[in-house]
Phi, psi and omega in degrees: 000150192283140165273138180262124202252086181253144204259141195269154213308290175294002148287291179310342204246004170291132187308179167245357152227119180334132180295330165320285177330305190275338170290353192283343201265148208238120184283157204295156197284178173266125185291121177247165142000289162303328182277328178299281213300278120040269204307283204337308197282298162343295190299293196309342204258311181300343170305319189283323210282283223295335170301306189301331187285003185243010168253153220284337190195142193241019172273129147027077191203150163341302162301288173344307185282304202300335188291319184323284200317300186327316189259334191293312177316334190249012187239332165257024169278156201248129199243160159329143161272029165299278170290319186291345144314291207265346175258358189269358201246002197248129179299101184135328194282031163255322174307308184298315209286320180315314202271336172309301221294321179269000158296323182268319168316318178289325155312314197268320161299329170301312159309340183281328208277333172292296195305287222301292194281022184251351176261003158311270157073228158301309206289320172333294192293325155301354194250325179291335203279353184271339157333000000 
């Protein structure tokens, strides 16, 4: 007779990945309030940015004033330290806000550089018309 090898009950039943290994993997979070609100505000800002950014000048314009206003307005709100945990923690948005910051640098000289020569100007035409 063949000697046969059977494997005994705690043999058969052993995993086959260590449990340390399966415990590690952590399943994707459940979307709360705050992690909702967070993406959300991420998508608008990222929104505001590809627009501006494709436009050809940042100067003073219709499009311009309204993409401002629009993140400044999404920007003084005053949020939880909570949410601001959690959005500062989203992957990309330290990128996004760098790549923000000379875009709105370049808008607010352009505005200045609009008020400074519409109050020349003014002073220009008072100054002729008093001639």
């Amino acid at each position: 007779m063949a000697d046969i090898e059977r494997k005994t009950t705690t043999q058969q039943s052993k995993p086959t990945t260590p449990v340390d290994s399966v415990l590690a993997v952590t399943p994707p979070v459940t979307p709360n309030a705050t992690s909702t609100a967070a993406h959300r505000l991420v998508s608008e800002i990222r929104e505001i940015y590809t627009v501006l950014s494709g436009l050809s000048s940042l100067a003073p314009s219709e499009q311009v004033n309204s993409l401002l206003t629009q993140l400044v307005n999404l920007c003084v709100v005053p949020y939880s330290t909570e949410f601001t945990s959690y959005f500062f923690r989203i992957p990309g948005i330290e990128s996004l806000c760098s790549n923000l910051r000379p875009l709105c640098s370049e808008a607010e000289g352009e505005l200045e550089k609009f008020w400074a020569k519409r109050m020349l100007n003014d002073l220009s035409s008072k100054y002729n018309s008093a001639i």
